[in-house]
N, C-alpha and C positions, 0 to 999 in steps of 0.2 A: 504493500500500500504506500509506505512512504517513494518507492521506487515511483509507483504510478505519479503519486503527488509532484515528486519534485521535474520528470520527466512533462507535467502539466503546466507547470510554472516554468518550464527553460523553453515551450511553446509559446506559453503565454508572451514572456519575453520577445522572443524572437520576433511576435505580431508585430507587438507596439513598437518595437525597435524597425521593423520595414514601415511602420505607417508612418512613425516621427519620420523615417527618410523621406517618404515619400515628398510628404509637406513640406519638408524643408528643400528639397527639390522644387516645389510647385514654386514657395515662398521666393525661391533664387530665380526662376525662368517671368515670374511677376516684377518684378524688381528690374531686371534684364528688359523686360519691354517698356516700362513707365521709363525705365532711364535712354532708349532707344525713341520713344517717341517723343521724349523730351528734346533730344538733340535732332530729330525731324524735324517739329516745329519752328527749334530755330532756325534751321536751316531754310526752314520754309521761309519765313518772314524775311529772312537779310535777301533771300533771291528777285521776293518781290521789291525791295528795297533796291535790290541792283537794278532791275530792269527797270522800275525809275527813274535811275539814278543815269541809266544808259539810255534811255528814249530821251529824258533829256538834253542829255551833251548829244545830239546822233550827228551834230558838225565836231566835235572833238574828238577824232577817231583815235587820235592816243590815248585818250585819259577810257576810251571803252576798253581798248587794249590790255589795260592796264586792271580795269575790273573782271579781266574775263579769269582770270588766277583764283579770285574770291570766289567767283561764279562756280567755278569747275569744284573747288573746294565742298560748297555747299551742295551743291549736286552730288556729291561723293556720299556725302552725309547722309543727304533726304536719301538717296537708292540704298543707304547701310538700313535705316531704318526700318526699310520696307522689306531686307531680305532682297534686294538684287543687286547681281554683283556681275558689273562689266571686265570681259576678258578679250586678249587676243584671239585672232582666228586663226590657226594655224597653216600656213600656206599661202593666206592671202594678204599682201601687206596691207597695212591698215584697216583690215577687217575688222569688226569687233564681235563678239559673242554673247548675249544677255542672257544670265540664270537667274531664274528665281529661288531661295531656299525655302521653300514651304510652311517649314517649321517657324521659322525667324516670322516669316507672313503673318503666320496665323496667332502668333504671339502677342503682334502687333494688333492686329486687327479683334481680338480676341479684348480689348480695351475701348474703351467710347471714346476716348481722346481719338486712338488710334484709328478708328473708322472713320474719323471727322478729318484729320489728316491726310490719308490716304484721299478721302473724295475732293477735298478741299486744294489738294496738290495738281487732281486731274482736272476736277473745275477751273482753276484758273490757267491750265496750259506748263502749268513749272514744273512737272514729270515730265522729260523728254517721252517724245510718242514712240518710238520706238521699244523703250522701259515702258511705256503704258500699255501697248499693245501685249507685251510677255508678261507683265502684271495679273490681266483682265482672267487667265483662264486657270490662274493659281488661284487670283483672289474671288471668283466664281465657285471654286471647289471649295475654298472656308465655308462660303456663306452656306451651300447647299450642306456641307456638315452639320449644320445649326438646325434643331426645330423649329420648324415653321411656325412665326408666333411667336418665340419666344427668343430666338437670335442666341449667341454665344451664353447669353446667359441663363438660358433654358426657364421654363413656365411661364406663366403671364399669356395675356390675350392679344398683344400685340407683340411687335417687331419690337429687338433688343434697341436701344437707342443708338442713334447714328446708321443704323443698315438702310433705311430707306433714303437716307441722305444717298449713302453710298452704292448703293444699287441704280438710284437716279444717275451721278456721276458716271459710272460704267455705261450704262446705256447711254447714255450723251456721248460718249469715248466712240460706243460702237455706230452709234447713226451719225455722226459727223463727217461729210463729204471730204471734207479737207484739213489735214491731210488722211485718207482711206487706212480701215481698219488694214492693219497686216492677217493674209488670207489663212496663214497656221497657226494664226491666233482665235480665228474663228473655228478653225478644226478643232482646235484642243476642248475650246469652248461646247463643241457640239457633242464630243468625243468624254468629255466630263459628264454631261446629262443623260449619253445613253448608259456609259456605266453604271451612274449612281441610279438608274432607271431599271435598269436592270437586276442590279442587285437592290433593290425594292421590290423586284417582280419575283424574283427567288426565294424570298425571305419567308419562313413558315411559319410565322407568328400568325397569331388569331386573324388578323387583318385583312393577311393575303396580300401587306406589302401596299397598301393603302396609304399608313402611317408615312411609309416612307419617301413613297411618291409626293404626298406630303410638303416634303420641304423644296421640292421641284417645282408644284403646281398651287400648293398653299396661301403661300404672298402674290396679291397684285404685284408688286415690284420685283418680286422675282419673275414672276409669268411674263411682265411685260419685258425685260432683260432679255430673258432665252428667246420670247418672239421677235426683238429684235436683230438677235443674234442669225434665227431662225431666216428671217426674211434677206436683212443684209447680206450672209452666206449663202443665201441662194443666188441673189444679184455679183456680189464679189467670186464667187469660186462656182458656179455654174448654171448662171444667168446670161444675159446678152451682149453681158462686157465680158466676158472670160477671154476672146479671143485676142483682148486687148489688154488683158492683166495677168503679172506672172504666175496668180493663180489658176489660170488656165489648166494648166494638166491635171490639175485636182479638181477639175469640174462634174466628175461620173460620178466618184464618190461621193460628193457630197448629197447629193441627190439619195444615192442608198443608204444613208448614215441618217439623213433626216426623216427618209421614209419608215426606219427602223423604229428610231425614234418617236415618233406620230403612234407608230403599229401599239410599242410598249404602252403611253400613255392611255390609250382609247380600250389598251385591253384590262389594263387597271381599274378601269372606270364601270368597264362591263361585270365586275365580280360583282 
């Protein structure tokens, strides 16, 4: 018996001791993002600062010269924030390569500051569109992580605060003619919903995968997002201009990626 006992109490231990870890993990990755979206912010503010400060001199092309050092600086900054990290291209000089770390993403965004930043950066233009285009189909996968209604921070009857700010912002990203969504940013985008669509369609719980569709079809602002993802990549990757945009060769697909999609949805509906 005292075998049993003390062999109950070195479990017992053992819990508390991986839950303390845990939280004290969560406690460091929380901390990590508020100080991450803290240095966005500013970053954010001094760039709008700059391009003030550069519209107005636009006859003193030295002294813009001279701002573009800060510039580049801050933009370092605001893309650390968000989890994207510009790289060479290997073989092509001057290439560049854009990643997004998901994790770092969703850290950020996983904060109300954070979601106000992120839409507030694409709203006003000061995320290069290129980092906004490889942004939209990382930060599309957070939000659709989220219950619908209740956003990152789960329950409640509405949206967590700041997502429909930010869900607006992304759709404005994606219907803006000028400069045009990048066409593998709309795939990933489309290529995100049939999965998450799919694995809702899989899922054996009582619902039959209802729940999970859910967070796809749940929000206006999410619905409207994917429809305009929906309609633009029809038009960008296999619509009337394809034969005049590099998304051209991905124009079959996309057609059978959306019809997929469409098929999942309407069959969820029918249960």
């Amino acid at each position: 018996q005292d075998n049993a006992a003390a062999n109950e109490d070195d479990a017992a231990k053992k819990t508390d001791s991986k839950y303390e870890s845990e939280q004290r993990r969560h406690r460091i990755q929380l901390w990590k993002a508020r100080v991450r979206v803290d240095k966005g912010y500013s970053a954010f503010l001094s760039l709008i600062e700059l391009r003030r400060l550069i519209q107005a001199h636009a006859g003193a092309p030295r002294l813009a010269n001279d701002l573009m050092a800060d510039v580049k600086t801050n933009v370092d900054l605001l893309h650390s924030s968000l989890g994207v990290a510009i790289g060479e291209e290997r073989g092509n000089a001057g290439g560049k390569t854009i990643d997004v770390d998901e994790a770092t993403l969703a850290g950020t965004l996983s904060l109300p500051k954070g979601r106000a930043l992120c839409a507030r950066v694409i709203e006003e233009g000061i995320l290069p569109h290129p980092s906004a285009c490889r942004l939209l189909p990382a930060a599309l996968g957070c939000i659709l992580s989220w219950p619908a209604g209740g956003g990152a921070v789960g329950g409640g009857a509405t949206s967590a605060e700041g997502e429909d700010r930010l869900l607006h912002a992304l759709t404005g990203l994606v219907l803006t003619p000028q400069p045009r969504m990048d066409p593998s940013a709309l795939y990933r985008c489309l290529d995100m919903s049939v999965s998450m669509a799919k694995a809702s369609l899989n899922d054996n719980s009582e619902d039959d995968g209802r729940k999970g569709l859910s967070a796809i079809t749940g929000s206006h602002m999410r619905a409207k997002l994917l429809y305009s993802v929906l309609s633009v990549g029809k038009e960008v990757c296999g619509g009337s201009t394809a034969e005049v945009h590099p998304g051209a060769m991905m124009g079959e697909s996309w057609s059978e990626r959306e019809s997929t999609f469409l098929e999942i949805i309407a069959s969820a509906q029918t249960r």
